[in-house]
MARVEX-873689 format. One line per 4 residues: number of its first residue (from 1); for each residue x negated, y, z of N, C-alpha, C. Coordinates in steps of 0.001 Angstrom, whole numbers, plus 524288, in hexadecimal, padded with zeros to 5 digits. Each point is the difference from the previous one (the first is absolute). Layout:
<pts>
NUM	X/Y/Z/X/Y/Z/X/Y/Z; ...
</pts>
This chain:
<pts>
1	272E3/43E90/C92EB/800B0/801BC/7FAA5/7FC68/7FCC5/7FC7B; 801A9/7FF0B/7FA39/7FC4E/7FC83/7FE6D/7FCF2/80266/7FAD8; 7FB75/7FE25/7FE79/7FD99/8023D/7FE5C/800BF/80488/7FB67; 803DA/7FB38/7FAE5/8042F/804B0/7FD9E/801A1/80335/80175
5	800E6/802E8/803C7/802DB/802E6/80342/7FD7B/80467/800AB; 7FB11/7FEB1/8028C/7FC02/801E4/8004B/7FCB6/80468/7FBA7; 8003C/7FC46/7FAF1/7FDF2/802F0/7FB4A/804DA/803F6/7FD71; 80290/7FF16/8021B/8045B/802E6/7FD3C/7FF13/80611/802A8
9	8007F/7FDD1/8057C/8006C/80483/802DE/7FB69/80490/7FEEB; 7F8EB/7FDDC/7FE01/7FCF6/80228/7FE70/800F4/8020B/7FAB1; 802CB/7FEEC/7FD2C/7FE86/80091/7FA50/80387/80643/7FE5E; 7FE4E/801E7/7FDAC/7FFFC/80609/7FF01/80667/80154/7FD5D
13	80275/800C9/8013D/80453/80293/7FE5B/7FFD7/7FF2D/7F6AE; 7FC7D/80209/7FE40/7FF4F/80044/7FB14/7FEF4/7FBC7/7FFD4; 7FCD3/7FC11/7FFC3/7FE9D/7FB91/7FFCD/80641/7FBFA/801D1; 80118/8000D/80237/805A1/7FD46/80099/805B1/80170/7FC5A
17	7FE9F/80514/7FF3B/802E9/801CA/7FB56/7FF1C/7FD9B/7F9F9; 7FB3C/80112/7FF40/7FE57/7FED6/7FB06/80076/7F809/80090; 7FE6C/7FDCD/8034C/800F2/7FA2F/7FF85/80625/7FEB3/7FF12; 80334/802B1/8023C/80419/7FF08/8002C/8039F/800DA/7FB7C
21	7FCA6/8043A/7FD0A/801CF/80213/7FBF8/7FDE1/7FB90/7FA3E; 7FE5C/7FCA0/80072/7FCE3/7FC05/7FDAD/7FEC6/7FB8D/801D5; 804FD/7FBB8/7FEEC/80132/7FB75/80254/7FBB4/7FB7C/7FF6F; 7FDC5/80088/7FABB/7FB1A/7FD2B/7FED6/7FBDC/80159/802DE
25	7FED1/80461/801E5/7FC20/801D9/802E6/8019C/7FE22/80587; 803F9/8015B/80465/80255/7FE50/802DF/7FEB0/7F929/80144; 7FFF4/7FDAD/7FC02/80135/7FB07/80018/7FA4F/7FDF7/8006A; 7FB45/80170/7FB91/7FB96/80035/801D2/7FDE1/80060/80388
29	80046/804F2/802A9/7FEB0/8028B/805B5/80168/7FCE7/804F3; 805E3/7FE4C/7FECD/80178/7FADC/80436/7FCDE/7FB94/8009C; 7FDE4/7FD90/7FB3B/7FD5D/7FA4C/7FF16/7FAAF/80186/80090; 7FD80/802F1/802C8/7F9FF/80360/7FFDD/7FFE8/7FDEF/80573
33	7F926/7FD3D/80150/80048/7FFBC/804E1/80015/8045B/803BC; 7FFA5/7FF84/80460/8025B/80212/80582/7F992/8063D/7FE2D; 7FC7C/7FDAE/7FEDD/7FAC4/802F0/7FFCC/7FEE2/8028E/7FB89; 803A1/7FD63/7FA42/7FF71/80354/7FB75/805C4/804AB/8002C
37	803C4/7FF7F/8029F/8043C/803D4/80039/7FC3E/803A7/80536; 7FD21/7FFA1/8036E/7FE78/8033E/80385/7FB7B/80336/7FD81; 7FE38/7FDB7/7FAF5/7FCE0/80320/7FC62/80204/8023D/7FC64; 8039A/7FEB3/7FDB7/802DB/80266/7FC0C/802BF/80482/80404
41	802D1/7FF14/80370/803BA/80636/80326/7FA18/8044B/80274; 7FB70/7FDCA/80114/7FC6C/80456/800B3/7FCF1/80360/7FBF6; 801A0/7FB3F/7FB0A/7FD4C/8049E/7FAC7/804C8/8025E/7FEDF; 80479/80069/80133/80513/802F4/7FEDF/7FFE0/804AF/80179
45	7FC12/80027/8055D/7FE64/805CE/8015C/7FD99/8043E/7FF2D; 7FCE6/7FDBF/7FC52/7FDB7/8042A/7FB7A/800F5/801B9/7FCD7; 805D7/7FE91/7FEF9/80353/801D9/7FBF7/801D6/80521/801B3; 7FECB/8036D/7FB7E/80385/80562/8006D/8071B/80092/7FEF0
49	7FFA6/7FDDA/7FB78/8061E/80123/7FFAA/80414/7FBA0/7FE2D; 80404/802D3/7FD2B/804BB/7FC31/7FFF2/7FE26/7FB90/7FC2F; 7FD4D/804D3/7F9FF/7FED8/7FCA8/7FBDD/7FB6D/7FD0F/8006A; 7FC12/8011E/802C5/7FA32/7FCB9/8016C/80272/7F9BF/802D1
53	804BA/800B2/80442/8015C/7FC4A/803BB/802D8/7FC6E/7FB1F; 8020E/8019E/7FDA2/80382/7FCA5/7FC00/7FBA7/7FD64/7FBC6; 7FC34/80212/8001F/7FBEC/7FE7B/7FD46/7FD1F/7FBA4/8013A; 7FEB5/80088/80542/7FE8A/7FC80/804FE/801F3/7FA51/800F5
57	804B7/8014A/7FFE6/80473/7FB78/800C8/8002D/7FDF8/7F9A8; 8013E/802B7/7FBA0/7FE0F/7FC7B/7FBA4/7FC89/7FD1C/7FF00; 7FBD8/800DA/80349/7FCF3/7FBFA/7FE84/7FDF5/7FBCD/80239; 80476/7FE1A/80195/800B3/7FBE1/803B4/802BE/7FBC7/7FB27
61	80136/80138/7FDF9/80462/7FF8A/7FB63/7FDD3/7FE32/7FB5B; 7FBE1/80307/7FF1B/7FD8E/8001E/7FAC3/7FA1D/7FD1E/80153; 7FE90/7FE31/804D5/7FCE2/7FBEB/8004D/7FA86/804D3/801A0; 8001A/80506/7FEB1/7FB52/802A4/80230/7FEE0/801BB/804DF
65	800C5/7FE68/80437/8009E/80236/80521/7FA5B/7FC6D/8000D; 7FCE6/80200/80268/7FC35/7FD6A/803D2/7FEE2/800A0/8053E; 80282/7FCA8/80290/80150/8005B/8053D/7FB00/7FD0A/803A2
</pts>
């Protein structure tokens, strides 16, 4: 299995929703190295809800994520 594969399989149900739901974000998250997407899906876990996760994933978008 290859590594993509891999992160997918870890990454939280909401967090795959909300990327998916936000193609710019999506597209970001793809071009993130192998070590900043394995940091970005573990701060995803501290997220409580639908609107915090959508919040999360915006700001990937809007340039404020500090990963």
């Amino acid at each position: 299995m290859n590594s993509q594969s891999d992160h997918t399989a870890e990454m939280p149900a909401g967090l795959r929703m909300a990327l998916t739901g936000n193609l710019e974000a999506l597209n970001r998250f793809s071009n993130m190295s192998q070590l900043a997407q394995e940091s970005f899906i573990y701060g995803s876990r501290r997220v409580s809800s639908k609107e915090e996760m959508q919040s999360y994933v915006n700001n990937l978008v809007e340039g404020s994520y500090q990963g």
